[in-house]
Backbone atoms as SQL, in Angstrom:
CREATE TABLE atoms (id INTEGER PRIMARY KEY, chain TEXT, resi INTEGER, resn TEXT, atom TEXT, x REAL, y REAL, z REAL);
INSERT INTO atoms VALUES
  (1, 'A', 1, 'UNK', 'N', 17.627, 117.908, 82.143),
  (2, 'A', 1, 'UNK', 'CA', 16.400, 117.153, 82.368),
  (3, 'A', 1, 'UNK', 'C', 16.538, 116.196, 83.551),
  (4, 'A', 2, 'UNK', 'N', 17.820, 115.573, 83.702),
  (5, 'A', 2, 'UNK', 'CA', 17.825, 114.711, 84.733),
  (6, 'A', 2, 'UNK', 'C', 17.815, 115.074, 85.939),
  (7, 'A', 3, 'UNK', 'N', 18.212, 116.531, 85.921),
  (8, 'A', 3, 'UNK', 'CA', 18.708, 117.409, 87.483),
  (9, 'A', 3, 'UNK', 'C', 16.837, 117.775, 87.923),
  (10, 'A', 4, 'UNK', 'N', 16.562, 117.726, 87.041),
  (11, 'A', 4, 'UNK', 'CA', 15.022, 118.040, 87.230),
  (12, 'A', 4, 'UNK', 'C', 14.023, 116.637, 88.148),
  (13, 'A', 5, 'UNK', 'N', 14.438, 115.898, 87.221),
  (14, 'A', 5, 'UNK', 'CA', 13.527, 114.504, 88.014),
  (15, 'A', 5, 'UNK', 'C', 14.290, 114.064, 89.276),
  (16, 'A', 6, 'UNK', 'N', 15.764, 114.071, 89.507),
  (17, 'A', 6, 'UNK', 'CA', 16.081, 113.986, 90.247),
  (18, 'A', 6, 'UNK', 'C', 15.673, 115.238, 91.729),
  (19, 'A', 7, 'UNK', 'N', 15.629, 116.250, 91.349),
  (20, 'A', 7, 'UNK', 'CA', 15.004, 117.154, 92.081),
  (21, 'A', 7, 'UNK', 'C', 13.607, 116.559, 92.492),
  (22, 'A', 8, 'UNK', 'N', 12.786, 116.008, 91.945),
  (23, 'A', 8, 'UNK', 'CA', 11.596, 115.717, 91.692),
  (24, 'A', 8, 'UNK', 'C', 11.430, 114.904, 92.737),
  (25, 'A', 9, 'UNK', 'N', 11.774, 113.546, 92.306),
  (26, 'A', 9, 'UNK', 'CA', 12.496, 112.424, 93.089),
  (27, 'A', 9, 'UNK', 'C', 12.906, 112.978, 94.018),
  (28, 'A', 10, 'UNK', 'N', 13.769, 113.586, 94.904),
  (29, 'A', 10, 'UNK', 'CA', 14.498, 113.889, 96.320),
  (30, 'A', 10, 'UNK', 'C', 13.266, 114.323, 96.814),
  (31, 'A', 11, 'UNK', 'N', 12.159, 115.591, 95.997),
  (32, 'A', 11, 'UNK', 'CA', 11.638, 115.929, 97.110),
  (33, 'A', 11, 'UNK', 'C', 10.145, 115.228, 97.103),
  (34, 'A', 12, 'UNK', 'N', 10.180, 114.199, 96.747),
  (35, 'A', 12, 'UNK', 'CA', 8.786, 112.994, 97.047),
  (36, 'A', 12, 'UNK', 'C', 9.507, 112.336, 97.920),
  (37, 'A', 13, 'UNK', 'N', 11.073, 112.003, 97.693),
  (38, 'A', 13, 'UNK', 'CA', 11.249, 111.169, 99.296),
  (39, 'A', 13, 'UNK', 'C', 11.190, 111.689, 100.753),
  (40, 'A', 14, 'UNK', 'N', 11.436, 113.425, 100.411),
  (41, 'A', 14, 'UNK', 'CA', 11.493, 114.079, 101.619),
  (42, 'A', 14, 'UNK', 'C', 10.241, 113.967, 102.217),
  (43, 'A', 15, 'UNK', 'N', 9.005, 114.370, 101.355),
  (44, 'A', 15, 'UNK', 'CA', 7.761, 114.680, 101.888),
  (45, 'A', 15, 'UNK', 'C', 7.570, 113.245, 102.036),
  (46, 'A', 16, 'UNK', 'N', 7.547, 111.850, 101.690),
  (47, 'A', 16, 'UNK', 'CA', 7.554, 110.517, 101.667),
  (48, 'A', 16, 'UNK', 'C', 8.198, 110.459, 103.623),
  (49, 'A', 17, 'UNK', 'N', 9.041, 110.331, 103.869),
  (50, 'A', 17, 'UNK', 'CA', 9.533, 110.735, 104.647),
  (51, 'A', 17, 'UNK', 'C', 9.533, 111.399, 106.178),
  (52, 'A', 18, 'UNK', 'N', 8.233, 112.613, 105.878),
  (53, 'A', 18, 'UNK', 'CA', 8.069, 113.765, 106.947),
  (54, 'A', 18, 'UNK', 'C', 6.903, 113.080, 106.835),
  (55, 'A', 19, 'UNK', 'N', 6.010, 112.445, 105.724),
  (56, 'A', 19, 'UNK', 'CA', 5.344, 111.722, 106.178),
  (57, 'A', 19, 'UNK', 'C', 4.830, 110.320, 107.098),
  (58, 'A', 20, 'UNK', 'N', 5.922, 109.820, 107.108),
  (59, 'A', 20, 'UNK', 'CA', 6.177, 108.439, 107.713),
  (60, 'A', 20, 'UNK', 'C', 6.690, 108.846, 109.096),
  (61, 'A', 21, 'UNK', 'N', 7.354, 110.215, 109.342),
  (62, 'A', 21, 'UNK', 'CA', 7.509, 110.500, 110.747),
  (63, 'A', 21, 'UNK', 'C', 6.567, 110.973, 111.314),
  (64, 'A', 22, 'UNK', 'N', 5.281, 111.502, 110.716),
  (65, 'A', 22, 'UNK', 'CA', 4.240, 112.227, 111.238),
  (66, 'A', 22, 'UNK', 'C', 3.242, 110.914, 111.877),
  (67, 'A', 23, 'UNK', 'N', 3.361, 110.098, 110.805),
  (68, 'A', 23, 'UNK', 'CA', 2.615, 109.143, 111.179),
  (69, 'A', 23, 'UNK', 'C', 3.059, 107.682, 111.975),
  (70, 'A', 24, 'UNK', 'N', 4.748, 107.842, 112.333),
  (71, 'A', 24, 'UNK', 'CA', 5.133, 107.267, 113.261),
  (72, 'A', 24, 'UNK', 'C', 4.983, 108.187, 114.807),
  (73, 'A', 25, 'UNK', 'N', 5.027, 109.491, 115.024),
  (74, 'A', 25, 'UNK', 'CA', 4.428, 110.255, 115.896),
  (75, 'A', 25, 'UNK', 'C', 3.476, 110.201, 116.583),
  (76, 'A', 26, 'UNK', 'N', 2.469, 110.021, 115.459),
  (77, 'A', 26, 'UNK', 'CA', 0.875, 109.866, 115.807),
  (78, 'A', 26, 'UNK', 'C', 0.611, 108.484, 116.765),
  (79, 'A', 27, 'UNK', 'N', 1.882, 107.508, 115.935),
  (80, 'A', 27, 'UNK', 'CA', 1.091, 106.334, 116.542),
  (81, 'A', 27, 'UNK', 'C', 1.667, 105.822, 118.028),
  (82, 'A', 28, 'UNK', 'N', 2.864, 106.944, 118.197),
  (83, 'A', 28, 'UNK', 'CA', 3.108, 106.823, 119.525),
  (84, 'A', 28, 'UNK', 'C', 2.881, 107.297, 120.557),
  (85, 'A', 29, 'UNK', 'N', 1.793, 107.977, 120.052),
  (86, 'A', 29, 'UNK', 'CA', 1.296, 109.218, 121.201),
  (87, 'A', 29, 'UNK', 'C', -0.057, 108.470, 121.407),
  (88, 'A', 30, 'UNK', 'N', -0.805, 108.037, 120.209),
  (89, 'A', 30, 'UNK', 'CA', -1.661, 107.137, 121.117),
  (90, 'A', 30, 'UNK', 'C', -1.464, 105.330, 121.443),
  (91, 'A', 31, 'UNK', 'N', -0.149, 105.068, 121.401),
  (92, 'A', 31, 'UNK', 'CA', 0.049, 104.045, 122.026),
  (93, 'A', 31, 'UNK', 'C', 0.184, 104.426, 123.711),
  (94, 'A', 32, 'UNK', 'N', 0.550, 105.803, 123.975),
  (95, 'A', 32, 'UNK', 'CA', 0.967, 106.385, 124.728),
  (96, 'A', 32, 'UNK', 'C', -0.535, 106.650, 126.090),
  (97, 'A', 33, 'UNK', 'N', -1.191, 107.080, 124.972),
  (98, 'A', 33, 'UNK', 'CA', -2.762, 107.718, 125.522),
  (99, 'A', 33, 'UNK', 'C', -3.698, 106.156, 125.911),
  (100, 'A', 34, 'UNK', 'N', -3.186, 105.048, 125.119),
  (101, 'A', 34, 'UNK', 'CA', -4.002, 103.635, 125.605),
  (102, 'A', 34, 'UNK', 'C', -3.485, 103.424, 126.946),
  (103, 'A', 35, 'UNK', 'N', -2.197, 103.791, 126.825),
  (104, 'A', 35, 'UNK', 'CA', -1.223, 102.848, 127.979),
  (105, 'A', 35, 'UNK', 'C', -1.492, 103.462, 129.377),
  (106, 'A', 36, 'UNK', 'N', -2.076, 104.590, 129.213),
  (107, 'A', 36, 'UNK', 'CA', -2.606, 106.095, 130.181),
  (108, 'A', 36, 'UNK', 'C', -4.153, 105.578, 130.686),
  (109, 'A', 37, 'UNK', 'N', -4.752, 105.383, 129.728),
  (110, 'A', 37, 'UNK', 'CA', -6.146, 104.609, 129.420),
  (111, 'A', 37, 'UNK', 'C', -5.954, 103.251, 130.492),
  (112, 'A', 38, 'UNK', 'N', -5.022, 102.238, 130.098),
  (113, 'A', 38, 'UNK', 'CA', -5.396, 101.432, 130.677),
  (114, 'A', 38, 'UNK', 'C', -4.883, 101.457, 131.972),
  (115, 'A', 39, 'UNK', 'N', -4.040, 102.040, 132.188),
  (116, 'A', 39, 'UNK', 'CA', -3.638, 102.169, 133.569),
  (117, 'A', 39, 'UNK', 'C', -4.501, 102.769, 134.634),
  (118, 'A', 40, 'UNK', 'N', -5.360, 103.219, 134.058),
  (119, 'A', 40, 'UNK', 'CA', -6.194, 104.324, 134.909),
  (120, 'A', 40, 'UNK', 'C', -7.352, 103.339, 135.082),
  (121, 'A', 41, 'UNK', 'N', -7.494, 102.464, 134.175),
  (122, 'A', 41, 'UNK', 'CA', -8.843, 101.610, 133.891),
  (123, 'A', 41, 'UNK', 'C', -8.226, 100.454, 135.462),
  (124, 'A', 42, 'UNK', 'N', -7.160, 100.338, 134.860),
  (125, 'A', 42, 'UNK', 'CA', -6.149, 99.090, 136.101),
  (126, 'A', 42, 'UNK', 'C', -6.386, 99.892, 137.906),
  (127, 'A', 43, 'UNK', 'N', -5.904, 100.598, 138.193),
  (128, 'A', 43, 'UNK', 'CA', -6.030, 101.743, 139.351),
  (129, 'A', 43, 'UNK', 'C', -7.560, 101.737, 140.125),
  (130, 'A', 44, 'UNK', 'N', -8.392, 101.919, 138.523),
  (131, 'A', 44, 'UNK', 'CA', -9.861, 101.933, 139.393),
  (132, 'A', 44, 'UNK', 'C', -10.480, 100.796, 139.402),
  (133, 'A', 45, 'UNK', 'N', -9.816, 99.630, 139.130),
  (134, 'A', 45, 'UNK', 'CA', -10.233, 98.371, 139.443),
  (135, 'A', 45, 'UNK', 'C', -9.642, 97.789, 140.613),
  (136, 'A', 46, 'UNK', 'N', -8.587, 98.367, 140.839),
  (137, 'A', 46, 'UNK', 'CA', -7.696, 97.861, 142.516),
  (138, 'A', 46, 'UNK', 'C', -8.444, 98.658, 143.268),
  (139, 'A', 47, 'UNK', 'N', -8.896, 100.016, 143.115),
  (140, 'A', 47, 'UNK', 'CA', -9.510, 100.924, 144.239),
  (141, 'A', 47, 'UNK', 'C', -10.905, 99.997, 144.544),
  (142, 'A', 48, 'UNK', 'N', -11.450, 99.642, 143.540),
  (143, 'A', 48, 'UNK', 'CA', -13.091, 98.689, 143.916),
  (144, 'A', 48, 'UNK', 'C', -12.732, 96.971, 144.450),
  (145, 'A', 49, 'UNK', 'N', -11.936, 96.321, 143.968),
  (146, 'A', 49, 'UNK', 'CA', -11.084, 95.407, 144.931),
  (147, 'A', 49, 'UNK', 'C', -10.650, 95.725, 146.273),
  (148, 'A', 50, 'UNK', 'N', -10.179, 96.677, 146.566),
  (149, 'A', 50, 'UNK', 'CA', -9.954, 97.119, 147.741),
  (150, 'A', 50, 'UNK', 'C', -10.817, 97.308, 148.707),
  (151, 'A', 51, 'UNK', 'N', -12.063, 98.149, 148.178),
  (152, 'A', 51, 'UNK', 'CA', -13.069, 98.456, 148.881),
  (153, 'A', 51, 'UNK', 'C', -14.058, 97.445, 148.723),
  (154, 'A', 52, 'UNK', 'N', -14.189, 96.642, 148.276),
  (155, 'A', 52, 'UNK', 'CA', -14.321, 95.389, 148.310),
  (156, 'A', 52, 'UNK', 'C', -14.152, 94.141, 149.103),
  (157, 'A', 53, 'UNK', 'N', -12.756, 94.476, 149.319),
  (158, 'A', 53, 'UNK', 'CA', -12.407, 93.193, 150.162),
  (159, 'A', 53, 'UNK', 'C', -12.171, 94.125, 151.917),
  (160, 'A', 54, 'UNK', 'N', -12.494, 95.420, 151.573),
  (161, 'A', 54, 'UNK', 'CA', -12.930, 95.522, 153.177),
  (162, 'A', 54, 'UNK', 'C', -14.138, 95.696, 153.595),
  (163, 'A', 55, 'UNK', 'N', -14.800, 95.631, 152.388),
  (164, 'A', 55, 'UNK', 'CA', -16.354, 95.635, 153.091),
  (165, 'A', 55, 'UNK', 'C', -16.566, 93.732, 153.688),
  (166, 'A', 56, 'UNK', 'N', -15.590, 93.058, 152.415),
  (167, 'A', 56, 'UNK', 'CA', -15.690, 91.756, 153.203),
  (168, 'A', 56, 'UNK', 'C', -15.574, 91.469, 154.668),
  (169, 'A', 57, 'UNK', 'N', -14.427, 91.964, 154.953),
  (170, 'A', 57, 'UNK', 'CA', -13.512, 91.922, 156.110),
  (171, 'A', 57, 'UNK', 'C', -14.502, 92.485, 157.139),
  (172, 'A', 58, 'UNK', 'N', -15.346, 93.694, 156.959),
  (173, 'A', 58, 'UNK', 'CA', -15.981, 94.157, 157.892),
  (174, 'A', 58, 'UNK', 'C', -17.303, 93.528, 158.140),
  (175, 'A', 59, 'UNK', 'N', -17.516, 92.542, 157.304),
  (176, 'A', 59, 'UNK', 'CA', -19.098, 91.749, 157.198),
  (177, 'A', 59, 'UNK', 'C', -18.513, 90.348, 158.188),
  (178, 'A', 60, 'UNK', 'N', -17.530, 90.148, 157.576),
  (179, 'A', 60, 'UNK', 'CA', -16.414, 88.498, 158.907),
  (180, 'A', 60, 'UNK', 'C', -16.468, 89.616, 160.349),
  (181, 'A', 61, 'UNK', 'N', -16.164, 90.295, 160.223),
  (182, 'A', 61, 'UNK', 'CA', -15.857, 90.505, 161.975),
  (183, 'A', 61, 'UNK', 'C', -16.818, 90.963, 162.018),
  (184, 'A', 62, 'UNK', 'N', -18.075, 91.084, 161.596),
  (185, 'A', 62, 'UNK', 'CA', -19.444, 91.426, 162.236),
  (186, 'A', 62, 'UNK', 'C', -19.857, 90.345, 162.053),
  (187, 'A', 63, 'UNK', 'N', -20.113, 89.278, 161.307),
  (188, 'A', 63, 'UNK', 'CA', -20.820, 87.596, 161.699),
  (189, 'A', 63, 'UNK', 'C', -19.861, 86.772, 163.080),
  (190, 'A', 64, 'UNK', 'N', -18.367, 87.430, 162.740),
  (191, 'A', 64, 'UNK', 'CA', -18.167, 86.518, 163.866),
  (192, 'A', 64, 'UNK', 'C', -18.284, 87.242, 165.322),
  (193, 'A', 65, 'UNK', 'N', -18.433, 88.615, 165.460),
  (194, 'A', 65, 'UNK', 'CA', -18.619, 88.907, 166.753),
  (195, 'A', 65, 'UNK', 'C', -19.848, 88.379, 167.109),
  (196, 'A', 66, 'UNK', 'N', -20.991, 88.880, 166.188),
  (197, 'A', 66, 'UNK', 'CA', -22.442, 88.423, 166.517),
  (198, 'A', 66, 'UNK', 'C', -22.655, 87.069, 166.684),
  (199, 'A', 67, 'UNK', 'N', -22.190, 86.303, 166.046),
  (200, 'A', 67, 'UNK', 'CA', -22.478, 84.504, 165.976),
  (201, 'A', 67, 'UNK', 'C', -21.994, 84.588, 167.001),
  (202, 'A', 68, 'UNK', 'N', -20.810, 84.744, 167.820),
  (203, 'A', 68, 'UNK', 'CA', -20.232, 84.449, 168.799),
  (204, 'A', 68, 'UNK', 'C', -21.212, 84.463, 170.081),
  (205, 'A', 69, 'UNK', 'N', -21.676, 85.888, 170.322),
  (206, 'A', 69, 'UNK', 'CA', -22.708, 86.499, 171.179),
  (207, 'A', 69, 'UNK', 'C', -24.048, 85.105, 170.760),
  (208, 'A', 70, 'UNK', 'N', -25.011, 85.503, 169.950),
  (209, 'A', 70, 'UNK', 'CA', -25.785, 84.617, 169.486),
  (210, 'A', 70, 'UNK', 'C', -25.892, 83.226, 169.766),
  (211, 'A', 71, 'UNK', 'N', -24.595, 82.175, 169.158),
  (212, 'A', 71, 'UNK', 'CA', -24.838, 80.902, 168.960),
  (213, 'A', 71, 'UNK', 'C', -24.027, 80.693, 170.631),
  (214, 'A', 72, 'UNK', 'N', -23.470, 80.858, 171.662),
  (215, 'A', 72, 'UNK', 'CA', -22.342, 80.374, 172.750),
  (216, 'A', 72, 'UNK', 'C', -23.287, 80.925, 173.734);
């Protein structure tokens, strides 16, 4: 009787077990898929900063060529 529950017992810890790895798996694949997520979210926020700060750049050297011409 005891070889029995003990059987019993071993294999609830196994499946106990394959369960806790399935679901340590899971949660690293989408820690994995955020970290993918946000990086990509990060990337296309430097690409619009970028293009950004040269549309600035190109609006300064067009006020200051023109003011120059204009106000002198």
């Amino acid at each position: 009787m005891s070889m029995r529950i003990k059987a019993v017992v071993d294999k609830f810890v196994q499946e106990l077990k394959e369960a806790l790895d399935a679901d340590i798996q899971d949660r690293i694949m989408k820690e994995r898929e955020m970290q993918s997520y946000i990086e990509e979210r990060e990337r296309e926020v430097a690409e619009r900063e970028a293009a950004w700060k040269a549309e600035l750049s190109r609006r300064e050297v067009f006020f200051f060529f023109f003011s120059g011409i204009f106000f002198n």
